[in-house]
C-alpha positions, 0 to 999 in steps of 0.5 A: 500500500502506498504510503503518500498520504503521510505527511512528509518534510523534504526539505533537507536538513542542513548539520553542518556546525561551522561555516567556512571561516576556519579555512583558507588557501595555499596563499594564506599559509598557516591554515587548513585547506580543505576541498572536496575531489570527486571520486575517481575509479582507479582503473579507468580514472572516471569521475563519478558523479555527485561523490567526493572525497574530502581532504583536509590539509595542514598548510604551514609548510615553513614550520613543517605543517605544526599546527597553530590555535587557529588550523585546529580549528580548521581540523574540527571544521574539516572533519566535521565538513566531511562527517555532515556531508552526504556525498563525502565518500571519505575524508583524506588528512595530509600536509602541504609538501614533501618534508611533513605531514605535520610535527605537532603544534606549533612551538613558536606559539607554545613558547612566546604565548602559552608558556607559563599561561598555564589556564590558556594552554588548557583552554588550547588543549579543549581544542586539541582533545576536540581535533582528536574527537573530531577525527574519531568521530567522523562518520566517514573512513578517515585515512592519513596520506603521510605525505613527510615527517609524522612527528610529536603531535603529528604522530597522534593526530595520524594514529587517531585516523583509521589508516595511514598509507605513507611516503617511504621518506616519512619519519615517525615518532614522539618529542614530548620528553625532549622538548618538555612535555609527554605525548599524551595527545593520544599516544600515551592512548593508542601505542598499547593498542598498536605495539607490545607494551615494551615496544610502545614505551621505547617508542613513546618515551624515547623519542627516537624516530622510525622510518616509514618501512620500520612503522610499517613492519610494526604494523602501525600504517597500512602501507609504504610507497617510495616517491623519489623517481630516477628517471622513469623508474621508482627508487625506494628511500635510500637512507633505509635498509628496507630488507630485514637483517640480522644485527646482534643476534635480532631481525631488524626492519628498517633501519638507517644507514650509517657512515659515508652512505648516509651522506650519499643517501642524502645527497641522493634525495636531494637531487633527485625529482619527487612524486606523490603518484604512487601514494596518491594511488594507494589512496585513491585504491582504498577509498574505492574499496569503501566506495563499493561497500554499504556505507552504514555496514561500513561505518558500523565496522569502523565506529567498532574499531573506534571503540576500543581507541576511544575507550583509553583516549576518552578514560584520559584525555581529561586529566592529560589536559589538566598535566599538560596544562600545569606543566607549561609553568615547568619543564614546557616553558623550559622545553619549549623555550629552548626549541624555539631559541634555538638560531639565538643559542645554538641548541634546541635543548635544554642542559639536562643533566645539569637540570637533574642535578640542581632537582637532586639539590631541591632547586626550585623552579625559578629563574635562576635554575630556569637560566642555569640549563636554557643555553645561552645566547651565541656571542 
């Protein structure tokens, strides 16, 4: 039985909570880009019509794609853009150029603004957890194009997408404990998840940084594509043993070279023409794979998988806040403060075995012992 004698309203509703005023263009750098591309079969290079696929993109390319107050705010509104929007097939997160993804937030802004602002930095970090959320919570598939350097902040708002498909130039890893904070902006959270316990430690607080073949031999992204071309072939990442080997005694993946071949590999990548076709490839071949799937099974998939991220995340990312907040009174405004000084003194951190002498002594945390670890300004 036909059921037109129902009062119907058919006029579509509208669930978009921003506007477009949270992003810009490649000209107004530092800001998220975002755009919608149409879907594009694979194969054949066909647009489809009426689908999309949404890409958000960090554009501060002179500071690695660091992200200041206002690109969050534009990540919120991308994510939420792509999440509300029917058409939208799938949301695609990457940075402009070739050298980063992203490296975390912007340390500029942390130093010379938020550090000591103890209440200011909270209210940041509300909108940090928000970035975090907004990418969770998307109801679309959301896929990291690490497109250079997935580093500190980077890294965590990469692991909270759902997959990562990466240049084989990309260096992974956390800087919190270096520069004076901890990743708790979702690594803290999600490594456990993705690691053993003793790997996830040694990559959470060591802050030594993995190759993209070595992320990928963990099993932390999906896959690796090469972007240096050498005439018309693709040369894999030659800073990398991508093989595994032995070194005493344990299998190794992806490690770097040493010695005079890392000067040459260097060297190499530097001359050579880059290209993101083979990354922009895998892409686009796994977000046909969701194109050709019931987006409802496949959201209810994903929001399954979700879960268990969400769980540790949502149990801390509260409390996180309050930390790191109080901490920008501390060894932030020290950490911080020394990166971003840097070109004034020579080094990007801190003295930190004097730091941990004068805390054996009781020092307080003052100027004078803040003075005696930050380096000194270049004569």
């Amino acid at each position: 039985m036909a059921l037109d004698w129902m009062p119907r309203d058919n006029n579509i509703r509208n669930h978009q909570l921003f506007g477009t005023e949270h992003w810009g263009t490649d000209a107004d750098a530092p800001c998220v880009v975002y755009t919608k591309k149409p879907l594009t079969n694979p194969k054949t290079g066909e647009a489809i019509p009426d689908l999309f696929v949404s890409e958000i993109r960090l554009n501060n390319p002179k500071q690695y794609n660091s992200y200041t107050t206002e690109m969050v705010k534009g990540v919120i509104a991308g994510f939420g853009a792509a999440s509300a929007d029917r058409s939208v097939v799938a949301a695609v997160f990457t940075g402009t150029g070739f050298d980063a993804f992203c490296t975390g937030g912007n340390t500029k802004e942390y130093s010379e603004y938020y550090s000591r602002r103890p209440n200011e930095y909270g209210e940041y970090m509300d909108l940090f957890n928000a970035m975090v959320d907004a990418i969770l919570m998307c109801k679309k598939p959301t896929i990291c194009r690490v497109n250079g350097m997935r580093v500190a902040g980077g890294q965590e708002i990469g692991m909270a997408c759902d997959l990562a498909i990466s240049s084989d130039l990309a260096i992974f890893g956390q800087a919190g404990a270096r520069h004076g904070s901890a990743p708790d902006g979702g690594s803290t959270d999600f490594l456990p998840w993705f690691l053993s316990m003793e790997d996830a430690m040694w990559n959470c607080v060591s802050c030594e940084m993995w190759s993209a073949y070595k992320m990928k031999a963990k099993n932390l992204i999906s896959k690796v594509v090469p972007v240096l071309k050498d005439g018309d072939k693709w040369l894999r990442n030659p800073m990398i043993v991508t093989d595994k080997y032995v070194e005493n005694g344990q299998i190794v993946y992806g490690e770097y070279v040493g010695g005079p071949a890392a000067g040459e590999a260097k060297a190499k990548i530097k001359e050579l023409p880059k290209s993101f076709d083979l990354l922009d490839a895998e892409v686009a071949k796994t977000i046909w794979t969701f194109a050709n799937l019931f987006p409802g099974c496949v959201m209810k998939s994903i929001d399954g998988i979700r879960a268990k991220k969400k769980f540790f995340w949502d149990q801390a990312k509260l409390p996180n806040r309050h930390w790191l907040m109080a901490n920008m009174n501390y060894e932030a405004f020290l950490g911080f403060g020394a990166f971003n000084t840097k070109k004034i003194t020579g080094t990007d951190v801190i003295d930190f075995l004097k730091f941990r002498q004068l805390i054996a002594k009781g020092a307080a945390a003052d100027e004078t012992t803040f003075e005696a670890v930050l380096g000194k300004p270049k004569s």
